[in-house]
C-alpha positions in Angstrom: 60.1 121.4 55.7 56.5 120.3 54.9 58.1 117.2 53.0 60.5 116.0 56.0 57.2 116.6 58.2 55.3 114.6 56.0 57.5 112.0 55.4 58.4 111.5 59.3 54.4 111.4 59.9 54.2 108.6 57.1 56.8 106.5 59.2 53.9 104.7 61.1 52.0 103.8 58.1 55.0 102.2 56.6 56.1 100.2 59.3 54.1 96.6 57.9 55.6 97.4 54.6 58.6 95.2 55.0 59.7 95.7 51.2 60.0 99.8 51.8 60.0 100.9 55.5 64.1 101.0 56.0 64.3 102.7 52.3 61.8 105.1 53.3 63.2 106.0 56.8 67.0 106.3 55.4 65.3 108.7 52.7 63.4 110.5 55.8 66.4 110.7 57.9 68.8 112.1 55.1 66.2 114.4 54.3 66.0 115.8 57.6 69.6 116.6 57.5 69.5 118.2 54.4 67.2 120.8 55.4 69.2 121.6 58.3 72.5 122.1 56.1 70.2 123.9 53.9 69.5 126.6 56.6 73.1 126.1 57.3 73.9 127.1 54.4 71.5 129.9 54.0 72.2 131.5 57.2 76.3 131.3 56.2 75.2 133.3 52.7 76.6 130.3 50.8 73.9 130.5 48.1 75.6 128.2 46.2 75.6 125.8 48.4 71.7 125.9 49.4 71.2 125.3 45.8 73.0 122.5 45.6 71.2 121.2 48.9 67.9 122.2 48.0 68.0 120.1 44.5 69.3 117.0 46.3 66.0 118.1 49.1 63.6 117.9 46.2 65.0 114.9 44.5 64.1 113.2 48.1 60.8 114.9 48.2 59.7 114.1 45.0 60.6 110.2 45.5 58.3 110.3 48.5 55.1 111.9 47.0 54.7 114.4 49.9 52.6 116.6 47.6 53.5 119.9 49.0 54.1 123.2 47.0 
């Protein structure tokens, strides 16, 4: 959550950057619609599933830099 936050909060910042800004918001967007199928998915009990969400989550988070823990 603090990484989609972060990353939709960067969005402004990264609007001039004409090399990034649409590779940044499709990362932002997709990653915002992970986290909801990840508390899909937790919610459902699929833990296996989560997992699977989650790791494709933190690949995105850690591409951006949001420096959360």
């Amino acid at each position: 959550s603090c990484c989609v936050d972060k990353m939709f909060a960067e969005l402004p910042n990264r609007m001039c950057d004409t090399c990034n800004y649409q590779e940044f918001l499709d990362n932002a967007l997709v990653a915002e619609g992970l986290l909801k199928a990840l508390r899909a998915a937790g919610s459902c009990g699929d833990s296996t599933k989560a997992d699977a969400i989650l790791a494709s989550l933190q690949k995105i988070c850690n591409w951006a830099d949001c420096n959360c823990s």
